[in-house]
Wavefront OBJ file of the C-alpha trace (Angstrom):
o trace
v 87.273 -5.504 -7.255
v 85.670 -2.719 -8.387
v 83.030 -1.151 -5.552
v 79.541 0.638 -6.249
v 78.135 3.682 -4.774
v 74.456 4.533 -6.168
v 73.305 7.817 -4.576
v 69.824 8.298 -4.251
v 68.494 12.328 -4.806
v 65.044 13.403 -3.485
v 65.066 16.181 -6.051
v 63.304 15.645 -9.151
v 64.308 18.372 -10.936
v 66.757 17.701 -13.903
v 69.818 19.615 -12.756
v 69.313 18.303 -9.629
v 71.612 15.200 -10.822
v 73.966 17.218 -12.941
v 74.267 19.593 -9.952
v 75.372 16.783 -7.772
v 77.391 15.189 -10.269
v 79.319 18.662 -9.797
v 79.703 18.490 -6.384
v 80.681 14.868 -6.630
v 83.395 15.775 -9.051
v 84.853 18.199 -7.362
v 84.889 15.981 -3.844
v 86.935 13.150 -5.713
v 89.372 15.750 -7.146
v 89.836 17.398 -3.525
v 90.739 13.660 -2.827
v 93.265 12.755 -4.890
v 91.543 10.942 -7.633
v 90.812 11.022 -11.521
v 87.356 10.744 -12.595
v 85.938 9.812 -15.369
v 81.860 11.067 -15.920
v 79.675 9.077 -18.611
v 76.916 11.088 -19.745
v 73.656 10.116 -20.753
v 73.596 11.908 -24.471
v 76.091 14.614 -26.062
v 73.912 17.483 -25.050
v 73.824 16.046 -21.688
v 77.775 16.650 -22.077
v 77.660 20.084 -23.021
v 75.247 20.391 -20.171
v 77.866 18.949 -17.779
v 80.887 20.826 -19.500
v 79.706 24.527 -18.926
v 78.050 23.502 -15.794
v 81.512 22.491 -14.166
v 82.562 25.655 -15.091
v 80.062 27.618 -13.347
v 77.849 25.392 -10.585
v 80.008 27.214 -7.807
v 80.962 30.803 -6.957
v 85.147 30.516 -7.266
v 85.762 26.944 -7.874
v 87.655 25.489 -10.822
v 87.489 22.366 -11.721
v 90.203 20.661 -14.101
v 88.291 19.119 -16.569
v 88.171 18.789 -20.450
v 85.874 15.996 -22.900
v 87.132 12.694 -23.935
v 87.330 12.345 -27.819
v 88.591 9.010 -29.673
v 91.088 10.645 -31.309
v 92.726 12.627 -28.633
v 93.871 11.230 -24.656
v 93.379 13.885 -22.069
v 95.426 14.145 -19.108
v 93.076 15.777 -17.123
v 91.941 14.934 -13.377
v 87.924 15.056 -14.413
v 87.165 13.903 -17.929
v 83.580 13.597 -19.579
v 82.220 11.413 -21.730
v 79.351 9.821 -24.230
v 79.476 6.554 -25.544
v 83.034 6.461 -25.080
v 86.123 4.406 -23.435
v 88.419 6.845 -21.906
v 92.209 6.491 -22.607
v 94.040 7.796 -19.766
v 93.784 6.662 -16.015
v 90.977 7.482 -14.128
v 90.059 5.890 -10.642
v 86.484 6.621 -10.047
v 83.358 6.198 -12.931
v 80.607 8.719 -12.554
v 77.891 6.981 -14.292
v 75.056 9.426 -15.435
v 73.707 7.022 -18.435
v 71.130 4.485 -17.403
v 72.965 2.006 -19.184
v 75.958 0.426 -17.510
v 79.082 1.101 -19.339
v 80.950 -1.637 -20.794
v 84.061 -0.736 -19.570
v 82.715 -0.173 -15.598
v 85.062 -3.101 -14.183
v 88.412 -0.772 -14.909
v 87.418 1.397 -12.058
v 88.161 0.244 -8.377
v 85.048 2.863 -7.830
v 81.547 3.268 -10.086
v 79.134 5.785 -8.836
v 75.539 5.630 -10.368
v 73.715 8.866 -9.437
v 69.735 8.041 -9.386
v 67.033 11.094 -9.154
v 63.694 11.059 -7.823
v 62.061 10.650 -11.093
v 60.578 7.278 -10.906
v 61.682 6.167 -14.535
v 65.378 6.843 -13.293
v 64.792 4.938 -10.489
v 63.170 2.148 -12.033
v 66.404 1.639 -14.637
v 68.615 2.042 -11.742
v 67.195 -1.189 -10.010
v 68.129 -2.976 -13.196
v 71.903 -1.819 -12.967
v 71.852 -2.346 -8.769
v 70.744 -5.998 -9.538
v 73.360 -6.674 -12.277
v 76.261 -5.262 -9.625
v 75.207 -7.438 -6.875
v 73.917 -10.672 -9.114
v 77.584 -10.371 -10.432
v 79.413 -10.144 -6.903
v 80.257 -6.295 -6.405
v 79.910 -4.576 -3.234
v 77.047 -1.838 -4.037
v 76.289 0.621 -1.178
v 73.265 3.185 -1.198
v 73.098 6.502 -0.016
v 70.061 8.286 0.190
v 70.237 12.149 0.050
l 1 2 3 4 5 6 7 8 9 10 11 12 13 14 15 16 17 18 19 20 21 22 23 24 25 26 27 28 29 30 31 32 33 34 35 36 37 38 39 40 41 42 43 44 45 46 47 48 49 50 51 52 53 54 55 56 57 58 59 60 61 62 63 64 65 66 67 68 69 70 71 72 73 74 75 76 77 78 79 80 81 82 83 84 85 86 87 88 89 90 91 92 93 94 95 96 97 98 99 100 101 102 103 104 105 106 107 108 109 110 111 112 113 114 115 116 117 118 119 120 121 122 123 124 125 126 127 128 129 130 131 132 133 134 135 136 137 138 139 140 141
């Protein structure tokens, strides 16, 4: 059954998530693991895209964008409004909307700021995790 991670950020700045998501990314690679990242909006993709390239001195991170018409191989794909193709074993869930497809995942990760908006729609999706039987796990940062 698929397990939930929600990691709570004291920074309210906007990169401040994206910036983690990063870091996050790049952990899960280091590990092993494909990883699939849901975005929020398309520019919050090309956000995300240039940012992997560039949120650390020397580190490269395998990555490339999910597209309907076109599977990726790649160990960290991103993605809006989309169902990715290809295997991937962790969900990093930037949208504040739960994805349809979460439950093909044996790990989702829901990254919540300090913006109190954010943090309001992520105690909807905590709730609908543990109402429906998941193991959800907080981490405050």
């Amino acid at each position: 059954m698929t397990e939930v991670d929600f990691y709570i950020l004291k920074d309210k700045a906007p990169q401040a998530g994206m910036q983690f998501a990063c870091r996050l990314a790049e952990k899960i690679f280091k590990d092993g693991h494909q990883v699939y990242i849901n975005t929020t909006s398309g520019q919050q993709l090309k956000q995300l895209d240039d940012l992997l390239w560039t949120f650390r001195q020397g580190s490269f991170l395998p990555h490339a964008v999910c597209t309907d018409n076109e599977p990726e191989a790649t160990p960290i794909l991103l993605g809006h409004a989309i169902e990715p193709d290809g295997p991937s074993d962790v969900l990093v869930n930037l949208a504040e909307d739960i994805p349809a497809f979460f439950s093909r995942f044996s790990r989702v990760t829901e990254l919540v700021s300090g913006d109190d908006t954010q943090r309001e729609t992520a105690r909807t999706r905590y709730k609908f995790y543990k109402d429906r039987g998941y193991t959800v796990r907080s981490h405050q940062l």
